[in-house]
DSSP file (Angstrom, degrees, kcal/mol; ACC not computed):
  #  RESIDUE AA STRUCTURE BP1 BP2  ACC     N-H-->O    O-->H-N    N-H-->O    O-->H-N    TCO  KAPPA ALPHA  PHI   PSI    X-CA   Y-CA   Z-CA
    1    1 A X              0   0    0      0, 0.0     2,-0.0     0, 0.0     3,-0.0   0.000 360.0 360.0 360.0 153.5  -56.0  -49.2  -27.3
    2    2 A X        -     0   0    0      1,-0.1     2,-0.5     2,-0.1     5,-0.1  -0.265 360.0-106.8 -95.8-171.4  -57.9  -48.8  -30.8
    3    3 A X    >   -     0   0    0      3,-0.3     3,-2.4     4,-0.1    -1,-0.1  -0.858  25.5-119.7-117.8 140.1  -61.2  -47.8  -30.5
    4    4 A X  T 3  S+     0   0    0     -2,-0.5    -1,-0.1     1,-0.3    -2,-0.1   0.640 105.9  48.2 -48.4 -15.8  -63.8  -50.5  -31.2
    5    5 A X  T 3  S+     0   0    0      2,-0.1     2,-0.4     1,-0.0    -1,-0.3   0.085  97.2  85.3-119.9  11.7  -65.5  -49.0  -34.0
    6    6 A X  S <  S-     0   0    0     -3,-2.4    -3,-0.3     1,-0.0    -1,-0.0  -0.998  75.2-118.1-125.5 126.0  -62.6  -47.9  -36.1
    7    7 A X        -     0   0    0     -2,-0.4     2,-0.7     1,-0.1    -4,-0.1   0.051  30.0-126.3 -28.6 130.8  -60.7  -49.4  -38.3
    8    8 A X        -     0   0    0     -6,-0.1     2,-0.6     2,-0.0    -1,-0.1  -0.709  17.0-157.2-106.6 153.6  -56.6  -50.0  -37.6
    9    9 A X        -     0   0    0     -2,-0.7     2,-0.3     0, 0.0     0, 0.0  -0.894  12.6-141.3-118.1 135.3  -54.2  -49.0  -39.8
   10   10 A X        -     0   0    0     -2,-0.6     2,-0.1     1,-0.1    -2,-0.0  -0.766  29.0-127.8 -97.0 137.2  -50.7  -50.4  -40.1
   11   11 A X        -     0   0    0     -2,-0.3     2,-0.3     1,-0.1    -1,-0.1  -0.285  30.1-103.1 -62.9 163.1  -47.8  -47.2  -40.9
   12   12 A X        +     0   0    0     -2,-0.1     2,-0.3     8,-0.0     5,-0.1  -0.728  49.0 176.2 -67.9 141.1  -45.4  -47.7  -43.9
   13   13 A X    >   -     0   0    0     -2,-0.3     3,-1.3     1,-0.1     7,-0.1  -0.949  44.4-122.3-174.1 145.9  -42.1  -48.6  -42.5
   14   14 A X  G >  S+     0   0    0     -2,-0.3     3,-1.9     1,-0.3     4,-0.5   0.966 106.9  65.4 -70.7 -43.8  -39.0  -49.6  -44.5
   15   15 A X  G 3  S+     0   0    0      1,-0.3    -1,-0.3     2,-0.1     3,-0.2   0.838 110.5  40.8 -25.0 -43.7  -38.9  -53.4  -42.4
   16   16 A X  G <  S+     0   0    0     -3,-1.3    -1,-0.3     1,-0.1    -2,-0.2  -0.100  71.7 120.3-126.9  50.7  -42.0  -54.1  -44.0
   17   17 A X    <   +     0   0    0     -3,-1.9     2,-1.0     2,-0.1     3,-0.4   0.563  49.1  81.9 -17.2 -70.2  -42.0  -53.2  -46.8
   18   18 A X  S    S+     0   0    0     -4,-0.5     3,-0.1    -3,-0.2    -4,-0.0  -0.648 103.9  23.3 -80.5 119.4  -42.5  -56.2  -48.8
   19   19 A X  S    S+     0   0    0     -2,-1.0     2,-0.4     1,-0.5    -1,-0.2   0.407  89.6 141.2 108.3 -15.3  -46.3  -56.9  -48.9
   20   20 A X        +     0   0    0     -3,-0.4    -1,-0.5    -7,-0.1     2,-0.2  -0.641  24.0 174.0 -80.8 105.9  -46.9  -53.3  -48.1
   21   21 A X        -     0   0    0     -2,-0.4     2,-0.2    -3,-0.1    -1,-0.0  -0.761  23.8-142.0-135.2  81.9  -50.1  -52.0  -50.2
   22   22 A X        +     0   0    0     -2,-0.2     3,-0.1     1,-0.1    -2,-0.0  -0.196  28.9 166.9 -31.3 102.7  -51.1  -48.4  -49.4
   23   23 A X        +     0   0    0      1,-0.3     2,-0.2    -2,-0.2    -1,-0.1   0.461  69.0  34.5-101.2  -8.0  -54.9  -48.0  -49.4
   24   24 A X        -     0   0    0      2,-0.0     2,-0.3     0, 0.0    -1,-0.3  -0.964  56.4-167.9-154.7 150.2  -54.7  -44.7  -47.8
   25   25 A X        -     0   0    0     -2,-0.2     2,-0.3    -3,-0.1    -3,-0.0  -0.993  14.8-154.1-151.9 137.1  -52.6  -41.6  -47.6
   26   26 A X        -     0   0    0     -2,-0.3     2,-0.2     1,-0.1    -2,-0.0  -0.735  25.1-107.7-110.1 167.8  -53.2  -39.5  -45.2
   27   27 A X        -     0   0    0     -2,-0.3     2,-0.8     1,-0.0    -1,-0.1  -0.367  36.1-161.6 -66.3 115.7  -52.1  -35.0  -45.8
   28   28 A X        -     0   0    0     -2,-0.2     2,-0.2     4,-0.0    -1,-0.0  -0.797   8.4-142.9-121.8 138.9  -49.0  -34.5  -43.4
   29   29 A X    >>  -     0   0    0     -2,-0.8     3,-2.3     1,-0.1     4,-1.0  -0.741  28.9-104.9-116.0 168.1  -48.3  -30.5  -42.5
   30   30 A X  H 3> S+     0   0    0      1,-0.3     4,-5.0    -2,-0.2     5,-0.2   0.661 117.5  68.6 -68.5 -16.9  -45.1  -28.9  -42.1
   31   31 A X  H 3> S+     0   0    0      2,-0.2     4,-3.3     1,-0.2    -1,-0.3   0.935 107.0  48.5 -11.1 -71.6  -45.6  -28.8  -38.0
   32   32 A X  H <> S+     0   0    0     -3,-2.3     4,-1.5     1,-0.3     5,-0.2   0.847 113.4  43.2 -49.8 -56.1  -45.2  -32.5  -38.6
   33   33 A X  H  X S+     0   0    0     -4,-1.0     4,-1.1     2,-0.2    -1,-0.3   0.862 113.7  46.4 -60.3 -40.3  -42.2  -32.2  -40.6
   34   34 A X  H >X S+     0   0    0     -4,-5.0     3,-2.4    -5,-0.2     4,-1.7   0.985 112.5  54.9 -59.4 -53.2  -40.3  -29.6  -38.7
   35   35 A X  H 3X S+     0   0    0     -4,-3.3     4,-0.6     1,-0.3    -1,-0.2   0.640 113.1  39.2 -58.2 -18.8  -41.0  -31.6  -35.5
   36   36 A X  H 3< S+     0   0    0     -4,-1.5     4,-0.4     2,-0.2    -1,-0.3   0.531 113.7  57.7-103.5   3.8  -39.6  -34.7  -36.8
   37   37 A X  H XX S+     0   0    0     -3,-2.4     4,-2.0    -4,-1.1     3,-1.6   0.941 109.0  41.2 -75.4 -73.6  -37.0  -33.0  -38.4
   38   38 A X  H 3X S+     0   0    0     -4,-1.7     4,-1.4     1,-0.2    -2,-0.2   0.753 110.6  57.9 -54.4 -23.6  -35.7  -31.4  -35.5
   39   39 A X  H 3X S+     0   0    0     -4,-0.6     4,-1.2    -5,-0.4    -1,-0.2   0.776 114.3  41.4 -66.1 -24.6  -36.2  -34.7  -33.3
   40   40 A X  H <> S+     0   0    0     -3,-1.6    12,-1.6    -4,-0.4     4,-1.3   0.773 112.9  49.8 -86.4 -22.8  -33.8  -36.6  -35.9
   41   41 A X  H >X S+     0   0    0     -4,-2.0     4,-1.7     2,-0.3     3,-0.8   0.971 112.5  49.3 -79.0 -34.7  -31.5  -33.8  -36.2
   42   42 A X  H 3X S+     0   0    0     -4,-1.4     4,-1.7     1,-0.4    -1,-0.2   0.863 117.1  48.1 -63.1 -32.7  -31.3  -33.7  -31.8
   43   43 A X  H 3X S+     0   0    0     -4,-1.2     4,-0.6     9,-0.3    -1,-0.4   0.745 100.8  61.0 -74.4 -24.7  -30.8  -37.1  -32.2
   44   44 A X  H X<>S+     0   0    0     -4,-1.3     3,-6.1    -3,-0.8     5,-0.5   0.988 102.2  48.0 -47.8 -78.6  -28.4  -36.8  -34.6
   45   45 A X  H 3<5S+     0   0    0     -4,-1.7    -1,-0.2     1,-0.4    -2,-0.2   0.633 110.3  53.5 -46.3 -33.6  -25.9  -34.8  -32.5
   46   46 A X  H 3<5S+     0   0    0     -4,-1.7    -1,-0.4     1,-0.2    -2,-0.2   0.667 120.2  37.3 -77.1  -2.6  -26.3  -37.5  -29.4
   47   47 A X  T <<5S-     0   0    0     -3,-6.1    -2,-0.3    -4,-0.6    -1,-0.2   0.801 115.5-118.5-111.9 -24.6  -25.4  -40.1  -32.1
   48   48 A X  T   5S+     0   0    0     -4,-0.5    -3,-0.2     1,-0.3    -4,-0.1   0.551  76.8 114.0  74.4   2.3  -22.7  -38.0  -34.2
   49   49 A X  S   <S-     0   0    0     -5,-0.5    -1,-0.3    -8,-0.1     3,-0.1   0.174  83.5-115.6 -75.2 173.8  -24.5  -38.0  -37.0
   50   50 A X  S    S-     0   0    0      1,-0.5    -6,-0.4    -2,-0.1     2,-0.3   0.592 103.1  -6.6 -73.8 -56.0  -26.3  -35.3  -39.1
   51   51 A X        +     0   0    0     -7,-0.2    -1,-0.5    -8,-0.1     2,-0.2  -0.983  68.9 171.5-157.2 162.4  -29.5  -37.1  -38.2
   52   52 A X        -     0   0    0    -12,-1.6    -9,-0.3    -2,-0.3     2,-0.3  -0.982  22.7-133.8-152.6 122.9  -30.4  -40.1  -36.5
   53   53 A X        -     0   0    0     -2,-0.2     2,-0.3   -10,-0.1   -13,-0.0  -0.596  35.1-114.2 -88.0-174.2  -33.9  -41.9  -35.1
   54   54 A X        -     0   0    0     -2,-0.3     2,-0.3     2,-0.0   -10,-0.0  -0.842  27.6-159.5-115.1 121.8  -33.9  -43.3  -31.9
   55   55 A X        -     0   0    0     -2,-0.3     2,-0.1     0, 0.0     0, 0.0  -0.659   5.3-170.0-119.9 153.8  -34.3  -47.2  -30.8
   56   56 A X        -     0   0    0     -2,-0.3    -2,-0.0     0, 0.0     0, 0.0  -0.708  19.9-131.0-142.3  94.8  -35.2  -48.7  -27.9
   57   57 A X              0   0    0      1,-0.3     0, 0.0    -2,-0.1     0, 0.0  -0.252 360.0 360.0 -57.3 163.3  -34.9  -52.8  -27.0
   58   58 A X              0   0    0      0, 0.0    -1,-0.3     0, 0.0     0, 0.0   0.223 360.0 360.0 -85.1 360.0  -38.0  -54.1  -25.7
């Protein structure tokens, strides 16, 4: 739940794309990067892939 007194911010995301006007960009460190590097890669391997994200249907 957002917090009442902060702003929300929508991510970038290739779906929506169109209409998509960055107003902020936030610093991302390489923690971030390894970790979602090695989560695509893990996924990768269950998929057969190199790398892969991960879906879920509602």
């Amino acid at each position: 739940m957002a917090h009442p007194d902060l702003p929300l911010f929508h991510a970038e995301n290739r779906e929506d794309a169109e209409g998509f006007t960055p107003d902020r960009y936030l610093p991302v460190s390489e923690k971030y990067i390894d970790y979602y590097t090695e989560l695509m890669t893990k996924h990768g391997r269950a998929s057969g892939s190199e790398r892969a994200c991960a879906l879920a249907v509602p």
